[in-house]
C-alpha positions, 0 to 999 in steps of 0.5 A: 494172384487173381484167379488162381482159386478158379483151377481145382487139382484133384489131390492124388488118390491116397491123400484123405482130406476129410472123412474118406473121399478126396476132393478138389483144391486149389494150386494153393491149396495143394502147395500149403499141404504139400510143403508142409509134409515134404519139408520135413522129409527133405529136413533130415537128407543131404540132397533131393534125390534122397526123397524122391522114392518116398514122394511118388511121381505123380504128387511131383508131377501134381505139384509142377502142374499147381506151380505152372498154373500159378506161375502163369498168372502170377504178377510177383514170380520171384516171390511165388517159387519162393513160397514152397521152398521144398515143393519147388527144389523138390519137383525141380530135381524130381524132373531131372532125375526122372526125364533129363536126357542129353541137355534136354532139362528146360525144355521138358520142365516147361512142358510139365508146368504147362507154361511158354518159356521167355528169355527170363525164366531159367534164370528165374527158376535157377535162381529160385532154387538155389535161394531155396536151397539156402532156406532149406540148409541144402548144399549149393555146390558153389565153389566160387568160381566154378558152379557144377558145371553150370549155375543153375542145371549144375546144381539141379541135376546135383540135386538129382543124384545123376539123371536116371538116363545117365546111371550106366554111364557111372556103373560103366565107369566104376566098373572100369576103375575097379578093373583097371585098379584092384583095390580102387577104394570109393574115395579113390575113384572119385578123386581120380574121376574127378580129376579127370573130369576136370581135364574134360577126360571123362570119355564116353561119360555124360555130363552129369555123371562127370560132374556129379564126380567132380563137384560131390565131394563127400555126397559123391564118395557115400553114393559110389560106395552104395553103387560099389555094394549094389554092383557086388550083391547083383554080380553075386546073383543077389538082388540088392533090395537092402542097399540104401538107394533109390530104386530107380538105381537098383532097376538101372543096375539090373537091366544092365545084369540082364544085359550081360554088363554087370557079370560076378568080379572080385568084390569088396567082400572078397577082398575083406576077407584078407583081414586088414591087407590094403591091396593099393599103395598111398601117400602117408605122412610122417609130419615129425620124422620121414616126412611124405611116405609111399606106403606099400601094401601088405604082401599075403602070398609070399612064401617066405614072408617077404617080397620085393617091391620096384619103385620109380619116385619120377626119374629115380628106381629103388628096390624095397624088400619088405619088413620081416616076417615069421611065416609060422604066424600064417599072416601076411608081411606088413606094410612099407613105407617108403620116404619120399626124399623130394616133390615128385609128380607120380610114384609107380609101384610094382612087384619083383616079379609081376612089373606088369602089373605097375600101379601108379600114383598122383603125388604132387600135382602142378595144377593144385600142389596141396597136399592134405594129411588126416592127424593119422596121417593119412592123405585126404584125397584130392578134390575131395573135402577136407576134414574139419578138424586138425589136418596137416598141409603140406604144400610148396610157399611159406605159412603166410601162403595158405588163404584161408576163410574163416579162423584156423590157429597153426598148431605145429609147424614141422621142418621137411628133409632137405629135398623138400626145401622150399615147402611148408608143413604146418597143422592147421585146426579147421574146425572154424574154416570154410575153404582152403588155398594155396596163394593166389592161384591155387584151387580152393578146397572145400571144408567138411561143415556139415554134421556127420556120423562117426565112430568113436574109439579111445585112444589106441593101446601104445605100443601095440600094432596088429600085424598089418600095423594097424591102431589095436584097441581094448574097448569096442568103439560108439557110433555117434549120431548127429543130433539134428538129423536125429530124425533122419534114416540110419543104419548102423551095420557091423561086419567081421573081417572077411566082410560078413554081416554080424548085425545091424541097427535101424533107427526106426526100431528104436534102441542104441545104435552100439547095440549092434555089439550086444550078440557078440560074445565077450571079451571081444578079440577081433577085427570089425568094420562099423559102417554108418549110413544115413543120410546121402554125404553124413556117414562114416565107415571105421575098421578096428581091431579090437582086444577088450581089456589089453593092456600092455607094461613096459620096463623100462618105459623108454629104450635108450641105445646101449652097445650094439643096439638097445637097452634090454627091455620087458614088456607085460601083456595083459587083457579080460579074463576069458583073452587068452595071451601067449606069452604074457612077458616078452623080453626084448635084446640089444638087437630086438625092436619088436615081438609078437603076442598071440591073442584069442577068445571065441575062436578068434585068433589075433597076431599083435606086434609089441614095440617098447617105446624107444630111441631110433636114428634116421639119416636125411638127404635130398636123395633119400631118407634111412629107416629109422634105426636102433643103433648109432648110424655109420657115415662116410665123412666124404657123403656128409661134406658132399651131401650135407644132410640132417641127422633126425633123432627120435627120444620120445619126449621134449627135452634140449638135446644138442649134438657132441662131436666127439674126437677121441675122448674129447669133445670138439664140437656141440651142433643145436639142433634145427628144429624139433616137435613131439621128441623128434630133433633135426640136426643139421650136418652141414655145420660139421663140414669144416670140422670132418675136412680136419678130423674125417673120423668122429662119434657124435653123441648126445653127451660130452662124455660119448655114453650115447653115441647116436652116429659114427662118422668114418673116412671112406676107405674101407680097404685098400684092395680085393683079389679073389681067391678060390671062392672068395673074396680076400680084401687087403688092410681091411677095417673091422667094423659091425656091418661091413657089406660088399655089393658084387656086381657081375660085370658080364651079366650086369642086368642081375641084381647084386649079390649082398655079402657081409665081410667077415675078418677081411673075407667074403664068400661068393655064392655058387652063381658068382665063382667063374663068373668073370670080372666082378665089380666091387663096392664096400660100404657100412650096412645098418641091418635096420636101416639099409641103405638103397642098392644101386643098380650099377655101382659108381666107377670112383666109388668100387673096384674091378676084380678081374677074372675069367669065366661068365654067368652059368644059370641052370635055368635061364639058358638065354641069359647064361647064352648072353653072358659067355657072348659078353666074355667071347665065348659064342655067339650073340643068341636069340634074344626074347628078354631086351631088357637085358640088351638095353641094359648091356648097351647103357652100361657097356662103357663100363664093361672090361670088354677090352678091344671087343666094345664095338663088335658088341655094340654093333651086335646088340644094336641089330638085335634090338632093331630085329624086334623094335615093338619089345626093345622099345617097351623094354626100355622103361623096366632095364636098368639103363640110366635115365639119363642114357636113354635118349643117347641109345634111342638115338644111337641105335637109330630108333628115334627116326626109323619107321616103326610101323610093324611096332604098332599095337592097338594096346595103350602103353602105360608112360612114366618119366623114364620111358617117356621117349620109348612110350612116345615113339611107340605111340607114334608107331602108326603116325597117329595119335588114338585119344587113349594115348593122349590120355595116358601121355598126360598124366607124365607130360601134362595138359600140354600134349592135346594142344601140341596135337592140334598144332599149338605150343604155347610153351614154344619160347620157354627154354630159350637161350637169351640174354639171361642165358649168359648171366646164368652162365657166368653166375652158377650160384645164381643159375642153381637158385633159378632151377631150383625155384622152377623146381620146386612144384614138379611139373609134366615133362613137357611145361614151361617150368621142364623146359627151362630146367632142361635148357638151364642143364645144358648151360651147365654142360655147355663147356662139354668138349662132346658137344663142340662141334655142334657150336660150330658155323659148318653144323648150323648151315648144314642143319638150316639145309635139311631144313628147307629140303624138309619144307615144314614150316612148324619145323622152321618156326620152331627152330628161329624160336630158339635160333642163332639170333645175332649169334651166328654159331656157339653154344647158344644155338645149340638147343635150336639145332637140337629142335631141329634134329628132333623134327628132322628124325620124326619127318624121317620116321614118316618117310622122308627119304633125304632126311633119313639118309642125312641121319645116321651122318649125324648120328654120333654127334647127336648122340653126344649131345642126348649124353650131354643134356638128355632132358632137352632132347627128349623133350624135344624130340616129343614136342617135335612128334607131337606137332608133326603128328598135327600136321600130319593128321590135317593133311589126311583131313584134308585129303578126306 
């Protein structure tokens, strides 16, 4: 260090010495004092950033000048940068904050330490900061094998909370995210971001914005949130001096103000002021009954209190109405929650009405299929930290799966429904954990460790929700503080429900922080948000209703099922003097679940929902879950042979139920139940089975003697015929049973939904729309009015009954449809048509249809409509009620997959999902290339794959080839059923291996299909291996030997290979390959048949097929360039 004390550094003006002038001191010097006072500021934040503001430029600038100084002449430099740890990471991020632009952080570092760089000093100084990181208990941001993005500037610029030159890159994105999805919460975009950071899909975003979303977690999460008020409060024409971030972020967001980018939008205030409404659908969990639930928001603008939702779970659409409702109560409809019966890769939801508005979610995703719930059931999003405390995971293996640092005792283990097998769900205590995994490949999720703020409530009252169904409690909640950041910056801040401020504590005033309630008059009644914030990472923000002094009675404290529903019940609501409750006693029917209660104080009005505690049935199949029901469920005998689900009974408390089926008066059978935790019991019905193929009608109740019956069990046949008479439907020998419904279905105008119709003494009353309307399509089943079964949109041609008449579908309001309708019955002429989703859904369901000799004219007609305005018929695909299935068979029927759809381009990005993959593809194809926002979209249903198919590769070529094991498949179908259900058992992009293999697995199932034979015949394959060299592709040719013929001259086996090659050959055509578009439509009927057959592999065929004619496309404009 010889030589160091020659330098003198004049200390900055403001710092005294001794008496009033300052004086020059040594690097040494410099550094002791400096150190000394920085290290407790940065003692109490969470990243570097955080101080900066506090610590002006030039003291940093100072210290880096005393570092270089001594760097320069030091003979132990490891040891030096090693001396003033917070000096050192300090300085080093303050650089990163102030002066990085576009990778420049090294060389503008040396330069203000005035030294030369040597091939040793990154690493030196890299390595220094993360020690003294260490020393100083500041975050690493080391997630094993993956360090921010680099290991050493990663985490600098980390520690700089995003360089000053890249803020408008986060605001832009932010600003997109929200506008892109309503309601997006801080937590949300950053888990979406950084997933899409991830996959190097943050477009237009510098580095480190990317990874600061990517590898921040929590830190991550508390600054978007700061960013979201910022944002807000200048949008509104504030200033937003009083939100806790460094000025440099408020200086960036009002230049961008000035700009013209930040203009005023729908903020987060505004959205509050709805009260407690969540705008955006999620994953919640059940972890003792349902399972994953989609809980769909509450509806505040529909007039009757009631709305309809449209959900696709991958491949399968349901129509959800909402719970009900009393509109006189002026609050919106609760939320809903929806089961989800097995893995599904994505969930879209949209309501009736408004499908162009279609959120959708992530649910399992192949990369990293772990699944993380909060005990309130609430998804901990992914990519973000998990809670350290008890949290369920929910994850495809078996509990010996989970890899797990440090000691975690399973507290529960809960069975899942049927479709869900092969997946574990267990309640595992963090609190002693580090990190978390799912085998040996999966990603590993960090752990919360450091102490944060929370707030702390008691137990909510039981059996009382606000009218959104959200916790109510009768005390106000404390904020807890984390004892050693006592000395940290805090603000406690309380709101009301439309997100107005009420009051805030500082911790620097001194005082409690809960003395944020002390101006709020008692007893308190209303909804309040408590938002905690301190240092970067440490905070919390709880939103509550509060009823000081509830207090709710029940009699008797547990419902049983009686006669047609529930035991009567009494409940007593009480609370502080001053609450006003109306009513104070609720009396509750056989057939009431829940009531309302009024509370009010202060001018505060609260609507509470008052559930007696009670005994509910649940119906579970691979397929879907019932609601939860207070009356014993009616079950078809030929569904629980065929489906062989589980019957899940809540009794509210630990006990030994077993299973009675009763036949008669006697008991034939007692079933154990498979699993059971917190009162909630599964009872297997597979082990019925062979009881129901003797005796098809049973009761099975919870005792010998039938006092508790919980379901019913009943052969199908409910009536033996239907005729309609005048306006009715009269249904011969018909039973008489509580909740017989009829599901009619107007057969010429199949795109309506179904009217539901109760049967009354063997009678049903058609509405006025449906008298005269034609032939109607009749399916009678068993309806539980609390737990209604989903409606199919066409109902199974075994399973119903066609009543035949004459007439169609008049609608006063809709003259196209009415049009339509009397063109199906033979009544005019096919019209111009705008909506073509009911053309498609006319064309998938016409072999159902009673159109006797006309099918062909009809079919020809609809097929020249649909091709008079390709761009809407494609996007009309997806929203019809066309099958899935169906899809590829009508895209290759009417000829669309290989004409040239160029007039269908549009510059507007076309959102994907699993049933409009091929129609979005074809669309995205339309002018022969693909823009980065197509890939981007196409992603999110088809995987990582699509990018690479694009450059030329498939790396999934050989997967679904038929070889030796193909055959064994064949011969074994127990064996085959087993393998895909395996591959099944982490839903994967469209376009996997893991897809690729199911599909071709399908078509060995098919195989034996007499539609498909001709396509196992010698002629077919020659003619094929034709076009293909007339063609002339050699990635078309290279496709079809990877699933060719092989020793096999012909048969079944060569099948999928010709189905590559069609599916080259029609996207050559598309492009105008003359000889091939003229060979097509010869074929088109025995591919079509095929599409029918295996409709799996020719969509992802024809995909494939697209995507890699593109490439080859796009290097022949390169090269022509």
């Amino acid at each position: 260090m010889a030589g160091a004390c020659e330098h003198g550094i004049p200390v900055h003006p403001g710092v005294k010495m001794s008496g009033t002038a300052t004086r020059r001191v040594t690097p040494i010097e410099l550094l002791d004092m400096r150190s000394q006072r920085w290290r407790k500021r940065i003692e109490v934040v969470s990243l570097a950033a955080e101080v900066l503001d506090v610590i002006p430029v030039a003291r940093r600038e100072q210290a880096l000048t005393a570092l270089g100084i001594l760097y320069q002449k030091s003979r132990d430099r490891p040891d030096l940068l090693r001396r003033w740890p917070a000096v050192h990471v300090i300085a080093t991020a303050g650089v990163a904050a102030d002066n990085y632009e576009h990778g420049t952080y090294w060389p503008r570092l040396l330069e203000m330490l005035g030294v030369e760089g040597h091939p040793g000093f990154q690493h030196e100084w890299g390595q220094a900061f993360l020690d003294n990181l260490h020393r100083l208990h500041l975050p690493t941001f080391d997630s094993g094998s993956e360090d921010a993005g680099s290991k050493f500037v990663g985490r600098i610029l980390m520690h700089a909370g995003v360089p000053t030159f890249c803020l408008r890159d986060y605001y832009r994105l932010i600003r997109s995210g929200r506008t892109r999805f309503p309601g997006l919460e801080p937590a949300e975009f950053v888990s979406w971001a950084a997933s899409r950071a991830s996959r190097n899909q943050l477009h237009n975003v510098d580095k480190p914005v990317a990874r600061f979303l990517q590898y921040g977690g929590d830190f991550a999460v508390d600054v978007t949130d700061r960013i979201y008020d910022l944002l807000d409060a200048l949008a509104a024409g504030g200033d937003g001096t009083d939100v806790p971030l460094p000025e440099r972020f408020r200086l960036v967001a009002q230049e961008m103000r000035d700009d013209g980018e930040i203009v005023h939008a729908r903020s987060r205030t505004s959205r509050a002021g709805q009260g407690e409404i969540d705008q955006r659908p999620r994953l919640a969990l059940d972890p003792f009954g349902q399972g994953l639930l989609l809980r769909l928001p509450a509806v505040g603008e529909a007039p009757d209190g009631s709305a309809v939702w449209i959900v696709n779970l991958d491949e399968t659409t349901r129509h959800i109405p909402t719970s009900l409702f009393l509109p006189e109560f002026g609050e919106p409809a609760p939320p809903t929650d929806v089961p989800i019966p097995a893995p599904v890769r994505t969930a879209s939801v949209a309501m009736a009405g408004r499908e162009d508005l279609t959120t959708t979610l992530p649910v399992v995703d192949d990369a990293d299929p772990l699944l993380a719930f909060a005990e309130d059931g609430l998804l901990v999003q992914p990519g973000l930290p998990l809670p350290g405390r008890p949290t369920w995971l929910l994850f495809a293996g078996v509990p010996d799966d989970v890899r797990i640092v440090g000691n975690a005792p399973v507290l529960s283990e809960s069975p899942l429904p049927p479709g869900w097998a092969g997946w574990c769900l267990v309640l595992v205590d963090l609190d002693s954990v580090s990190s978390v995994a799912v085998g040996d490949a999966g990603r590993s999720r960090s752990v919360r460790s450091k102490a944060a703020a929370r707030v702390v409530a008691d137990d909510p009252v039981h059996g009382v929700r606000s009218a959104t169904r959200l916790p109510v409690f009768a005390a106000r909640p404390t904020v807890h503080l984390p004892e050693q950041l006592g000395d940290a910056d805090w603000t406690v801040t309380l709101l009301d429900a439309v997100g107005e401020v009420l009051s805030q504590w500082h911790s620097a005033d001194g005082g409690s922080p809960d003395s944020v309630w002390q101006d709020l008059p008692r007893p308190t009644v209303g909804t309040f948000t408590v938002r905690v914030r301190g240092p970067w990472g440490r905070g919390t923000t709880r939103t509550l209703t509060v009823v000081e002094g509830l207090d709710v009675s029940f009699s008797p404290t547990w419902r049983c099922f009686k006669a047609k529903g529930l035991e009567h019940a009494t409940a007593r609501v009480l609370a502080a003097r001053g609450v006003l409750v109306a009513p104070e006693v609720i009396e509750y029917s056989a057939q009431v679940r829940e009531n309302r209660v009024r509370v009010s104080a202060h001018g505060e009005h609260r609507t509470l929902v008052v559930t007696p505690p009670h005994m509910t049935v649940a119906y579970q199949t691979k397929q879907m879950t019932t609601n939860p029901s207070i009356q014993p469920v009616q079950l078809l005998s030929e569904d629980v042979t065929a489906q062989r689900g589980t019957l899940i009974l809540d009794i509210g408390a630990d006990a030994e139920p077993r299973l009675h089926v009763i036949l008669g008066s006697r008991q034939i059978q007692v079933v154990e139940p498979a699993g059971g935790r917190a009162g909630v019991y599964h009872f297997d019905l597979a082990k019925i089975v062979d009881t129901l193929a003797v005796h098809p009608q049973v009761r099975l109740a919870l005792d010998a003697d039938a006092a508790l019956v919980v379901a019913s069990v009943r052969p199908r046949r409910l009536h033996r015929g239907v005729a309609i008479a005048g306006a009715e439907l009269v249904f011969t020998d018909c039973v008489d049973v509580d909740g017989l419904t009829a599901l009619v279905y107007p057969t010429r105008a199949p795109w309506r939904d179904p009217a539901v119709l109760p049967i009354a003494d063997g009678r049903v009353i058609l509405p006025d729309w449906l008298t005269n309307a034609g032939p109607l399509r009749v399916l009678v089943r068993l309806d539980d009015p609390w737990a209604p079964l989903p409606i199919p949109e066409w109902p199974d041609m075994a399973e119903s009954v066609l009543v035949e008449a004459s007439g169609y579908v008049a609608e006063d309001d809709d003259q196209e449809a009415t049009a339509l309708s009397a063109f199906l019955a033979g009544a005019g002429t096919m019209p111009m048509i705008t909506d073509f989703t009911r053309l498609w859904t006319v064309r998938a369901l016409l072999r159902d249809l009673p159109t006797g000799q006309r099918a062909d004219p009809i079919k020809a007609a609809l097929d020249s409509r649909i091709r008079t305005s390709v761009r809407d018929s494609l996007l009309a695909v997806a929203p019809s009620k066309a099958p899935i299935e169906a899809i590829p068979e009508l895209l290759i029927s009417t000829g669309l997959v290989w004409a040239n759809l160029s007039t269908a381009h549009d510059d507007t990005t076309t959102r994907w999902s699993v049933r409009g993959a091929l129609s979005t593809a074809l669309l995205s194809a339309a002018d022969g290339e693909w823009s980065a926002e197509e890939v981007e979209a196409a992603v999110e249903t088809c995987g990582d794959v699509v990018a690479e198919l694009l450059a030329g590769n498939d790396r999934h070529a050989a997967a679904g080839r038929l070889d030796q094991a193909a055959t064994l498949f064949d011969q074994n179908p127990a064996m085959r059923e087993d393998f895909v259900r395996q591959a099944a058992l982490v839903p994967t992009g469209l376009l996997s291996a893991d897809s690729r293999v199911i599909a071709a697995m399908e078509y060995v199932k098919q195989r034996k299909n007499s539609r498909i034979a001709p396509l196992a015949r010698r002629p077919m394959l020659d003619d094929v291996s034709l076009m293909l060299r007339i063609l002339g592709d050699p990635v078309a040719d290279e496709a079809f030997a990877e699933h060719g013929p092989g020793t096999s001259a012909s048969g079944w086996q060569t099948v999928p290979a010709l189905s590559r090659a069609f599916a080259f050959l029609a996207r050559h055509a598309a492009r105008g390959h003359r000889a091939v578009a003229e060979w097509l439509p010869q074929h088109r009927r025995t591919w079509a048949h095929l599409a029918a057959v295996a409709p799996q592999m020719v969509t992802i065929d024809l995909i494939v097929a697209e995507l890699l004619v593109a490439s080859t496309f796009n290097e022949k404009q390169e090269s022509h360039a």
